[in-house]
C-alpha positions in Angstrom: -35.7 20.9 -30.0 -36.4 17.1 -31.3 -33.1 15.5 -33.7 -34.2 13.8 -36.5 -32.6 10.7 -37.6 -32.1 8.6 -40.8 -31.6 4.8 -40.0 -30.3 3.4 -43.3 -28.0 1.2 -45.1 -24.0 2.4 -45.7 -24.7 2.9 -49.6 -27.6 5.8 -49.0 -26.5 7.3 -45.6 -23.9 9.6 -47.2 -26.9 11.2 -49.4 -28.6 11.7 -46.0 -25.8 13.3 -44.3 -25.2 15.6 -47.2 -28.8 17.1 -46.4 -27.6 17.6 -42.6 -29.5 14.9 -41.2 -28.2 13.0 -37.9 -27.8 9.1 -39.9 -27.3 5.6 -38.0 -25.8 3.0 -40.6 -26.8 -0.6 -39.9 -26.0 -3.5 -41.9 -28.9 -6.1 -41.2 -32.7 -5.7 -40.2 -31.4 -7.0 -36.8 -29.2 -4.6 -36.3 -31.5 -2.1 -37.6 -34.3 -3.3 -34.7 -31.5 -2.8 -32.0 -31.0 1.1 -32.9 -34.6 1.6 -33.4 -35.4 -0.1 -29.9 -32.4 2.2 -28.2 -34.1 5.4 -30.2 -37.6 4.7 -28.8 -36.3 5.7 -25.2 -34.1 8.4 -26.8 -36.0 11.6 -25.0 -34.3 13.9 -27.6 -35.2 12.0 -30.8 -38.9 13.5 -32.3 -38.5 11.5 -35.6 -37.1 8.3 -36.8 -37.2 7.8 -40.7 -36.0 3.9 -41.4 -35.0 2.3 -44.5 -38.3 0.4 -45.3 -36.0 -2.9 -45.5 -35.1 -2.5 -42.3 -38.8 -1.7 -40.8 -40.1 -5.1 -38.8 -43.2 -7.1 -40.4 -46.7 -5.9 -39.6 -47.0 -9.5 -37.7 -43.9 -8.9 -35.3 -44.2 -7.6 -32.2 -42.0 -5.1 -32.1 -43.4 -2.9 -34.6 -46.7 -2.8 -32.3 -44.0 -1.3 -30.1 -43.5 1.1 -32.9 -47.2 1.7 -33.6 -47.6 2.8 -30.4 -44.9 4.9 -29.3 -46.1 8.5 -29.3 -42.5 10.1 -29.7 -40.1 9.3 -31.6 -42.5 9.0 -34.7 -41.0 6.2 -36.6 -41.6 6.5 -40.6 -40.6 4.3 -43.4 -38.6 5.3 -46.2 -39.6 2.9 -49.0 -36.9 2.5 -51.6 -36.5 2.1 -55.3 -35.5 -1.2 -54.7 -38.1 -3.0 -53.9 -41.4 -3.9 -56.1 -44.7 -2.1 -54.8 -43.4 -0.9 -51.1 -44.6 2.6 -52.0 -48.3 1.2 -52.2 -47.3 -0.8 -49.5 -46.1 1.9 -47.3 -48.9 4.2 -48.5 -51.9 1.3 -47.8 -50.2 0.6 -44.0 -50.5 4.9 -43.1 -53.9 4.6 -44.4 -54.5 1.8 -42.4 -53.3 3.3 -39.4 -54.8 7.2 -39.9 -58.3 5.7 -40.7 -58.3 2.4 -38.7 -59.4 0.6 -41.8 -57.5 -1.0 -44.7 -57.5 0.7 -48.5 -56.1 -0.9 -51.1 -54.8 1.1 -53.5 -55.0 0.2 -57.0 -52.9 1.7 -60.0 
C-alpha cells in the first residue's frame, strides 16, 4: 500500500498529524523542493499533498518534474492565507486535466 504524505509548515502539521497522516515540516520553499525531490523517488509514497506556498512556480523547472511524475501524485493544498490561490490552484488542474487554460471567474 502507497503512504500519504502532508508537506507543510510547523504551525499546520500538528492538525495533519492529528488526522493520522505521515507530515514532513519544512521551514522555506527550498527546503520544501528538497523533500519533494527525495519523495519523487520514494517507491512507497502514492501521494504528496504540499502546502501551496511551498509548490515551485509554473515557470521553474522543477515543477515540470512534478507534472510529469506518474507516482507520487503531487497536489497542492492552497491555504487561507493567501489571496485567490484556490482559483489559482483550481485554473492550473484544469489546465492540466483538459490541456487548455479556464479562467475562472467569481
Amino acid at each position: 500500500m502507497y503512504k500519504f504524505v502532508v508537506v507543510t509548515d510547523p504551525e499546520s502539521a500538528p492538525g495533519f498529524r492529528l488526522a493520522g497522516v505521515e507530515v514532513i515540516s519544512a521551514i522555506s520553499p527550498e527546503e520544501a523542493k528538497k523533500v519533494i525531490s527525495s519523495l519523487l523517488k520514494s517507491e512507497d509514497t502514492g501521494i504528496v499533498a504540499v502546502n501551496e506556498d511551498f509548490m515551485p512556480s509554473p515557470e521553474d523547472p522543477f515543477m515540470d518534474r512534478i507534472d510529469k511524475s506518474f507516482r507520487p501524485v503531487i497536489i497542492g493544498i492552497p491555504f487561507r492565507s493567501r489571496t485567490g490561490t484556490r482559483l489559482s490552484s483550481l485554473e492550473r488542474l484544469l489546465r492540466k486535466a483538459i490541456g487548455y487554460n479556464v479562467v475562472v471567474r467569481k
